[in-house]
C-alpha positions in Angstrom: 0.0 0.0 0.0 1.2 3.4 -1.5 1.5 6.1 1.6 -0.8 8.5 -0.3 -3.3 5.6 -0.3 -1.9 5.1 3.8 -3.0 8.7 4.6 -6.4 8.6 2.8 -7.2 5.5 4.8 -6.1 6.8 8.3 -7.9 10.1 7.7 -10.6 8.3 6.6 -10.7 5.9 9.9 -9.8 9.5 11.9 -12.8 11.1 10.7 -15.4 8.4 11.2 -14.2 7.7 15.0 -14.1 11.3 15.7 -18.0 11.2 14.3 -19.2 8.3 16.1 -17.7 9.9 19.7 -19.6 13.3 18.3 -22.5 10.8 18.3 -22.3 8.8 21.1 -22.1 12.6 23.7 -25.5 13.5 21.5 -26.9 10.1 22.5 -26.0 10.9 25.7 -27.4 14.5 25.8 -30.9 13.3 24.5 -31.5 10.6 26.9 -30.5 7.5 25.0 -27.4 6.9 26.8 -29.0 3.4 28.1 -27.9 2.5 24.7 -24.0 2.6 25.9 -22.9 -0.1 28.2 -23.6 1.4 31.9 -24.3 4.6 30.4 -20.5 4.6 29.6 -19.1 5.9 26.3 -16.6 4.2 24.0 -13.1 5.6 23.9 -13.7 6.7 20.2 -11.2 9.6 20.1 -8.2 7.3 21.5 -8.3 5.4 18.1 -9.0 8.8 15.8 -5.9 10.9 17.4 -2.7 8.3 16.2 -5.3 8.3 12.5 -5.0 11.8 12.5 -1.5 12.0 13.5 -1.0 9.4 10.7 -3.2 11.6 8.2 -1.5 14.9 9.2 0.3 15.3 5.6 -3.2 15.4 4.4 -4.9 17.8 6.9 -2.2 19.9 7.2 -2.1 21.1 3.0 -5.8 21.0 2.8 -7.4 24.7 3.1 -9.8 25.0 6.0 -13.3 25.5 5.0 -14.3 29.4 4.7 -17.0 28.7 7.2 -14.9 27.5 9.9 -12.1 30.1 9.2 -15.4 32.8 9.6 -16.7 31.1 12.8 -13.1 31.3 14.6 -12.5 34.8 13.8 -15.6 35.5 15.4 -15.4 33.4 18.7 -12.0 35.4 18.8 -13.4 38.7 19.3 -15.3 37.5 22.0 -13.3 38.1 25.6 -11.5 34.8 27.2 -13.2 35.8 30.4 -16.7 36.1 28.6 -15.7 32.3 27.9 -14.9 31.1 31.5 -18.0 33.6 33.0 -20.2 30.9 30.5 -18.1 27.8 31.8 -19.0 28.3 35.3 -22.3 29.0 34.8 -22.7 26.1 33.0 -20.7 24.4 36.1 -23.4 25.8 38.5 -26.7 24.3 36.0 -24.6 21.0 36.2 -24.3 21.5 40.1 -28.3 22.4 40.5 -28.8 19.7 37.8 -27.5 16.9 39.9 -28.7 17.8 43.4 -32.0 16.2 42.1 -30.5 12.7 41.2 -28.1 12.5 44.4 -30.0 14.3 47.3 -28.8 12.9 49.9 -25.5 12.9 51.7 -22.7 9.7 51.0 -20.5 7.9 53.2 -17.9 10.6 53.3 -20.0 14.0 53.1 -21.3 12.7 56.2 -18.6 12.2 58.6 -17.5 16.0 57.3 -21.0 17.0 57.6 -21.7 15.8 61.4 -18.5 17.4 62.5 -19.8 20.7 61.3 -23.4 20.1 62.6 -21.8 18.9 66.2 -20.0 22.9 66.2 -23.2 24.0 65.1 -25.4 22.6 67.8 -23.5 19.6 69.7 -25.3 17.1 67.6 -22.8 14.1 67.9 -20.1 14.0 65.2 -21.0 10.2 63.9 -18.2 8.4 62.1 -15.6 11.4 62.7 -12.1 10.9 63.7 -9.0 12.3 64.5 -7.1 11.7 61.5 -9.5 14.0 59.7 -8.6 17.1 58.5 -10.3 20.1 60.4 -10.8 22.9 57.3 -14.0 21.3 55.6 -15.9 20.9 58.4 -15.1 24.9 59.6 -16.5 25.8 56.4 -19.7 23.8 56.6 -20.2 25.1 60.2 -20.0 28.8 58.3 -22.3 27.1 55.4 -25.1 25.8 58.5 -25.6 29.0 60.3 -26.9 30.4 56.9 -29.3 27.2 56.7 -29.1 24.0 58.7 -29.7 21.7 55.8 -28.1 19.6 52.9 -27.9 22.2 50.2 -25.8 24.2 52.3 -23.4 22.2 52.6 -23.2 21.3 48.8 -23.5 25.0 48.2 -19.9 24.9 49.5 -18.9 21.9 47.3 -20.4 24.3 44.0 -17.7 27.4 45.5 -15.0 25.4 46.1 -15.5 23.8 42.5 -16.1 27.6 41.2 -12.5 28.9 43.0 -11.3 25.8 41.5 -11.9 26.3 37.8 -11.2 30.0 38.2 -7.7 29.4 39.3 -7.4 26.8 36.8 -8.4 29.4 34.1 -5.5 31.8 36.2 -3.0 29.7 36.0 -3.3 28.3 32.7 -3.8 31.9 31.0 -0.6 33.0 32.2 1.3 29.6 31.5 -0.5 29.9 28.0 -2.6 32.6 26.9 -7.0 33.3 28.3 -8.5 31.6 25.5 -5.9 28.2 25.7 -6.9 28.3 29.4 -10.8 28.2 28.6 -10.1 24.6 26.5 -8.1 23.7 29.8 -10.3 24.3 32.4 -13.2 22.7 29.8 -10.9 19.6 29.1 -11.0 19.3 33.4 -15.0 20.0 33.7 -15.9 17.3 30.6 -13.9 14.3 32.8 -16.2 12.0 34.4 -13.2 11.8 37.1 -13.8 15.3 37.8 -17.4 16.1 37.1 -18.7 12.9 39.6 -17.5 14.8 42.6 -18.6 18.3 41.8 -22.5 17.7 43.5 -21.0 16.7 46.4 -19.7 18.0 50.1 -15.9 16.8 50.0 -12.3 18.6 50.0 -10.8 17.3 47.3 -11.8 19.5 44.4 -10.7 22.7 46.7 -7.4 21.3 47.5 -6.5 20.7 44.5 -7.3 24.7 43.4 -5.0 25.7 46.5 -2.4 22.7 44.8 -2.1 24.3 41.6 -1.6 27.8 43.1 1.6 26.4 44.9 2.8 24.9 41.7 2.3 28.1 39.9 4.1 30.5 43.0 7.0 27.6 42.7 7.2 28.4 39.0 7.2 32.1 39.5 10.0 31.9 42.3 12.2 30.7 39.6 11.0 32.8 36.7 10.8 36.0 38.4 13.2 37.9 39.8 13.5 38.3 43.3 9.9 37.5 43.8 8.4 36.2 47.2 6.2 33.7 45.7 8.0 30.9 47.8 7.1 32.4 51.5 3.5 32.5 49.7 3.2 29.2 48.5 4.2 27.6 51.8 1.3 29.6 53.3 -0.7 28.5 50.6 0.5 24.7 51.1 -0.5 24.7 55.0 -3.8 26.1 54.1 -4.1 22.8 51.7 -2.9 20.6 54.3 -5.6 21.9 56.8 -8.2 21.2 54.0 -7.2 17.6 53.3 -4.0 16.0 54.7 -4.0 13.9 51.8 -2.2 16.8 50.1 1.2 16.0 51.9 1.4 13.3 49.3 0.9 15.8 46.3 2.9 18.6 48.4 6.0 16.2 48.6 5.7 14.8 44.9 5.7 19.0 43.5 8.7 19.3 46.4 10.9 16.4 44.6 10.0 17.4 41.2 10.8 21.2 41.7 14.1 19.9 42.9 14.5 17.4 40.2 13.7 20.8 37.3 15.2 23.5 38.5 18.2 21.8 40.7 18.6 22.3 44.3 21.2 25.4 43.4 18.2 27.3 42.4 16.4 27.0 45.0 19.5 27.7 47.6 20.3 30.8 45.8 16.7 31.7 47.0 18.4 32.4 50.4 16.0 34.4 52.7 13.0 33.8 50.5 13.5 29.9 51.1 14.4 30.4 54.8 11.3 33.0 55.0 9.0 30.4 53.3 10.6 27.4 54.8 9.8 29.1 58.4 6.0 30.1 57.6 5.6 26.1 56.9 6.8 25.5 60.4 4.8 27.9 62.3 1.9 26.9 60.0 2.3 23.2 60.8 3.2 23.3 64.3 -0.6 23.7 65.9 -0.8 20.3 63.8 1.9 18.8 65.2 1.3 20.0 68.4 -1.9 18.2 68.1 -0.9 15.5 66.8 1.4 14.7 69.3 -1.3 15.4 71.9 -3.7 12.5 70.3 -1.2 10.1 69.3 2.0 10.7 71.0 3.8 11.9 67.5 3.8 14.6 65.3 3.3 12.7 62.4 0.8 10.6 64.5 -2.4 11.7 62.1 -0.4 11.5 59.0 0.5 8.3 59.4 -3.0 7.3 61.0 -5.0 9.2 58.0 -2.8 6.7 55.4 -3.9 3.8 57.6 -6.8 4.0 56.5 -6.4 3.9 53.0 -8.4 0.4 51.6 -5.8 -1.3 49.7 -4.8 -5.1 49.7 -1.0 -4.5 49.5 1.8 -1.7 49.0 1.7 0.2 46.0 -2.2 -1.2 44.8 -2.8 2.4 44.6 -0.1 2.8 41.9 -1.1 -0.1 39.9 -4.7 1.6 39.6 -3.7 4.6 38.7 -1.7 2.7 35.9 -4.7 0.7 35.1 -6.5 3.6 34.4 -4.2 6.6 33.4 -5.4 8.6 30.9 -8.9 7.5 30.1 -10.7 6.8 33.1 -9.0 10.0 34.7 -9.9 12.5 32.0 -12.5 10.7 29.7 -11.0 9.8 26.0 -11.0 13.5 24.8 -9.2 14.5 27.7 -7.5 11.4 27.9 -6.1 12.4 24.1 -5.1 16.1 25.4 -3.3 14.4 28.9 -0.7 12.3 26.9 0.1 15.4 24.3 1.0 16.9 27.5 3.3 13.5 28.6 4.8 13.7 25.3 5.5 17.4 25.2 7.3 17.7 28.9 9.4 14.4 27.5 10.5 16.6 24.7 11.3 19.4 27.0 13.3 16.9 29.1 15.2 15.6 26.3 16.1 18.8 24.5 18.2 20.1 27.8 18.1 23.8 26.1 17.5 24.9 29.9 15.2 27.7 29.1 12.4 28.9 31.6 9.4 27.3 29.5 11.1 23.8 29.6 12.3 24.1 32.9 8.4 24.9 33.5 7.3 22.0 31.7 9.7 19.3 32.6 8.5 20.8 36.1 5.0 20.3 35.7 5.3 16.7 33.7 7.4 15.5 36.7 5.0 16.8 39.2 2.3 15.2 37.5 4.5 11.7 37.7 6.0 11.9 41.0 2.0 13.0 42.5 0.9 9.5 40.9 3.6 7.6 42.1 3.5 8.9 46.0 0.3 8.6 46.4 -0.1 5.3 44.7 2.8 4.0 46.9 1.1 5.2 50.0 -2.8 5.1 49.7 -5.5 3.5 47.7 -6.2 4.7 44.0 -9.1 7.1 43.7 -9.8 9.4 40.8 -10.5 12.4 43.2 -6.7 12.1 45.1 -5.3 13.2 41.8 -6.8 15.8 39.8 -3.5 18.1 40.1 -1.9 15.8 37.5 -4.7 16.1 35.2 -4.4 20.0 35.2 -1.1 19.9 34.7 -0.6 17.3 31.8 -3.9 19.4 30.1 -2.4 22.7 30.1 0.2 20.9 28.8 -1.6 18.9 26.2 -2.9 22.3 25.0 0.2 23.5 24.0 1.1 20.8 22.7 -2.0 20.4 20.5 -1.3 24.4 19.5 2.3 23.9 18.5 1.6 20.8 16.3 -1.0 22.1 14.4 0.6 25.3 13.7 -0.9 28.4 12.0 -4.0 25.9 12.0 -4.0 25.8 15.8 -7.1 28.6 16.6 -9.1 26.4 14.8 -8.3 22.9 16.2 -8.4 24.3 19.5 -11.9 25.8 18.6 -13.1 22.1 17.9 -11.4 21.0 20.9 -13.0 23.5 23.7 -16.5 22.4 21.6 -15.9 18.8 21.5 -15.2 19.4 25.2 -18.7 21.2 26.1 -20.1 18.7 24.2 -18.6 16.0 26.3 -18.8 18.0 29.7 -23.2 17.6 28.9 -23.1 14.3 28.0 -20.6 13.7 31.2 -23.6 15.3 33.4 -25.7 12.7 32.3 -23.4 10.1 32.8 -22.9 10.9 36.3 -26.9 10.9 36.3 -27.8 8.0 35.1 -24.9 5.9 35.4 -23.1 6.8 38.6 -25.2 8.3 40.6 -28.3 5.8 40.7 -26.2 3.7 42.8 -25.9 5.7 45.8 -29.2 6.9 45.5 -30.3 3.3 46.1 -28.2 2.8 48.7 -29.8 6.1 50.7 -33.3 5.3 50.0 -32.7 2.3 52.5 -30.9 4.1 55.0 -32.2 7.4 55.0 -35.7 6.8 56.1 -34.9 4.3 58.8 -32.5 6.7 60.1 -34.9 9.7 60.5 -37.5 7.0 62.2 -35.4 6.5 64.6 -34.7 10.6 65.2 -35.1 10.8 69.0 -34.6 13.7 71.2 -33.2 11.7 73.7 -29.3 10.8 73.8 -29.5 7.8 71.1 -26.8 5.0 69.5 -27.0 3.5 66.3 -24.8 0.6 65.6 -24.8 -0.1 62.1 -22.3 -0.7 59.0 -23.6 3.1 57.6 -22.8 4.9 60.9 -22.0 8.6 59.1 -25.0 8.9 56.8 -27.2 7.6 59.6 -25.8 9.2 62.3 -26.8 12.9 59.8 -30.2 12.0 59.2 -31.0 10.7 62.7 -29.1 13.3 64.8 -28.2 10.2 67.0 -24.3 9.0 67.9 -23.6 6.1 65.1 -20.7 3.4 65.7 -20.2 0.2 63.8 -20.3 -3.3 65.0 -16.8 -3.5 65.6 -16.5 0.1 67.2 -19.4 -0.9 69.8 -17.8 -4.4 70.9 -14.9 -2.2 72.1 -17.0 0.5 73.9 -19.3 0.9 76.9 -22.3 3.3 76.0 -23.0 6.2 79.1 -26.0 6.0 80.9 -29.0 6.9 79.7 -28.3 6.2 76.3 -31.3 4.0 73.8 -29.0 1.9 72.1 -30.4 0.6 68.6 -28.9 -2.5 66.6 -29.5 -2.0 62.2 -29.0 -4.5 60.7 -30.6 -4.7 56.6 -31.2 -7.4 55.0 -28.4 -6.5 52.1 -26.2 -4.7 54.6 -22.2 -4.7 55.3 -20.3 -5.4 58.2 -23.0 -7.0 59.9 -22.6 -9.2 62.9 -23.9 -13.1 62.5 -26.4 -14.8 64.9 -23.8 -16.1 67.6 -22.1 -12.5 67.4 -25.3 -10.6 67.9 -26.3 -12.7 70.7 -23.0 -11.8 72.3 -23.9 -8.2 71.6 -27.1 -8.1 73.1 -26.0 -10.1 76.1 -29.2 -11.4 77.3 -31.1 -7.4 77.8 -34.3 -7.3 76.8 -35.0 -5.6 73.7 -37.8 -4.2 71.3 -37.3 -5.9 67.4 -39.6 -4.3 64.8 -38.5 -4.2 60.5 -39.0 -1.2 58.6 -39.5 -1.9 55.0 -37.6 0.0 52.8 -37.3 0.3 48.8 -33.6 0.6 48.6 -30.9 -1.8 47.8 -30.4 -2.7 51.4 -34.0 -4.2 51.6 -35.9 -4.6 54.9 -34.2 -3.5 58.2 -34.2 -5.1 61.6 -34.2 -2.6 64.2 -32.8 -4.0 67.9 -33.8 -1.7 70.5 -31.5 -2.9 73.8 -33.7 -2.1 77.1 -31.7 0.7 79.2 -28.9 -1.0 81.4 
């Protein structure tokens, strides 16, 4: 086969897989997306980008059409910040959007959720602990004494999201230019990774806003001239470690890889500016450590105790997810597409040693993106949500790299791109819908309205496998099975045993004998239509 006749084919085979993952996001976007497996879409575009890197000899002589060439001079006159203004609008519909299909608070918005409420009014603090970060919690207590109820809280999720994609926009405009940054901080909302968590009352999404800024002050330290960007992003870095603790991970990866870029001589020639910044991380720490020490006898007591527990089978499990699914699963196959651009592009930086301040910036940003994967892989379970920093940095990278390949052509790829993208980020919305969400929402239809008939005014225990959730909707103290074997309930207190007829970490008959100990109790079932079924409900007589 002649390589004209090569070319033809691959743009051919480019064209129709770019079509049929056009298709599949409208299928989405009118309802149809039962018609996909689980509502999940086919990773069309991770075929179509080698075919059209195969059929770029083609694509790049060919004219654009005049129509196209019209349309991109015209969505050029229009403002980059007009562009994000619509993006987080369209953020906050997909927020309202969703409340509806996932009303009710999960596993974790709950334990973050009672520890607000318990500040609020002294309402027990169900399924909190220790090793918990602090910052979330103050800002639902702020979010409660506006109104004691669930939106509240998730009205903080939507503002942390909104601060989120605003730096993102930031950042990436002065890394790139405003209307680069709009197709990045797109690219971020269209991944289901991403987009799944925005509903909902968690830290991650806001750390990783107050992440990026400490990776952009670390770039400025070096690229600007006695600037005091580094005493600002270690203020910036405590404030993300009081948000999520998690963020020590993705602290030390950007600490190694700003090392490994720039070399430690930079950084000593910093001088007072690293001793300045180096001291406001101390004092910033110390009340944690001080703490720490307090509850566990070491400063790095919670640290250590908030890795514990991570659920993973062995060392390093965490890793081989995120190898399992880095790009697609991360970023979607659009995304996914833009995500290794970026990989390639801070290789090339790497390898070409010209030791400029843009490849020093991208090798920085490409190793931070490795080194945040491989940390947190080695030392916790994988989750999409630990490691959306890598995602912003290999897609402002995969921008640039999409712009410099394509050239004098690269206004209007990137037009089809940051369109492709708002394409994706609706049919995304109803993926999370439809296809994620449904889950939960059966799971809270069981739980939910057992817990609020058992809402007592009177100091109450509920020992059940779904202590945080129930523990919210009951306003009683919630343990589990194995936390209530270990504890001795104070006076006064109406103990209740739940067990569901499709529940977790439930006890058998010979262990629930045990627990109930010969007391006389009240046993009544209260029907549900979730996926837990029927609960038992084991009232233990007062001691």
């Amino acid at each position: 086969m002649s390589i004209r006749s090569t070319t033809r084919a691959a743009l051919v085979f480019a064209v129709a897989l770019t079509l049929a993952a056009v298709g599949q996001q409208l299928l989405l976007i009118v309802g149809l997306g039962g018609l996909l497996p689980g509502w999940q879409p086919w990773p069309f575009l991770l075929g179509a980008a080698p075919a059209w890197w195969l059929a770029r000899a083609r694509w790049r002589q060919a004219d654009p059409p005049r129509p196209l060439i019209r349309a991109t001079r015209a969505l050029r006159r229009i403002p980059g910040p007009a562009y994000l203004v619509t993006v987080l609008a369209l953020t906050a519909g997909i927020w309202a959007v969703l409340q509806e299909h996932e009303p009710h608070l999960g596993h974790e918005e709950a334990v973050y959720a009672n520890k607000a409420r318990s500040w609020a009014d002294g309402t027990p603090d169900a399924g909190w602990g220790p090793y918990r970060p602090l910052g979330l919690p103050a800002l639902g207590r702020l979010a409660l004494a506006v109104h004691d109820d669930v939106g509240s809280l998730r009205a903080v999720a939507l503002l942390l999201t909104l601060l989120t994609l605003t730096t993102t926009y930031l950042v990436a405009a002065h890394w790139t230019t405003p209307r680069r940054a709009v197709v990045v901080v797109l690219l971020l909302l269209s991944g289901l990774g991403f987009l799944r968590r925005v509903p909902e009352f968690l830290n991650d999404i806001g750390t990783t806003g107050l992440l990026l800024i400490v990776v952009f002050l670390l770039t400025r330290a070096q690229e600007v001239r006695r600037s005091y960007a580094l005493p600002v992003a270690a203020a910036v870095a405590v404030a993300a470690f009081y948000l999520r603790y998690g963020s020590a991970g993705n602290l030390l990866a950007t600490a190694l890889a700003a090392l490994f870029a720039y070399g430690p001589r930079a950084w000593l020639a910093q001088g007072r500016r690293l001793a300045a910044a180096l001291a406001v991380l101390a004092l910033g720490l110390l009340p944690h450590f001080v703490h720490a020490t307090q509850v566990t006898g070491s400063p790095l007591g919670l640290i250590l105790w908030a890795g514990s527990q991570a659920n993973r089978t062995y060392v390093g499990d965490g890793l081989v997810y995120y190898l399992a699914i880095f790009p697609y699963r991360l970023a979607g196959d659009l995304g996914a597409v833009v995500m290794t651009g970026g990989m390639l592009l801070a290789v090339r930086a790497l390898r070409g040693g010209d030791g400029g301040t843009r490849a020093a910036r991208r090798v920085f940003l490409g190793s931070t993106s490795v080194l945040v994967l491989v940390v947190l892989g080695l030392v916790t379970d994988g989750e999409p949500r630990f490691v959306y920093l890598p995602v912003i940095l290999l897609t402002v990278l995969g921008v640039e790299a999409l712009a410099e390949l394509t050239g004098r052509r690269n206004r209007g790829l990137l037009a089809a791109v940051a369109g492709l993208a708002g394409l994706t980020t609706i049919g995304t919305a109803h993926v999370v819908a439809h296809g994620a969400m449904p889950g939960p929402d059966r799971l809270s239809r069981s739980t939910v309205p057992v817990a609020e008939r058992l809402a007592t005014n009177d100091p109450c225990l509920l020992v059940t496998g779904y202590e945080p959730e129930m523990g919210w909707y009951s306003g009683c103290d919630a343990v589990t099975y194995a936390q209530y074997r270990r504890m001795t309930p104070p006076p006064g207190t109406h103990v209740t045993l739940v067990l569901f007829e499709h529940g977790r970490l439930q006890p058998d008959d010979t262990a629930l004998a045990r627990l109930i100990a010969g007391r006389d109790t009240t046993v009544r079932t209260i029907p549900t239509d979730g996926a837990l079924g029927t609960a038992t409900v084991i009232t233990l007589a007062p001691v």
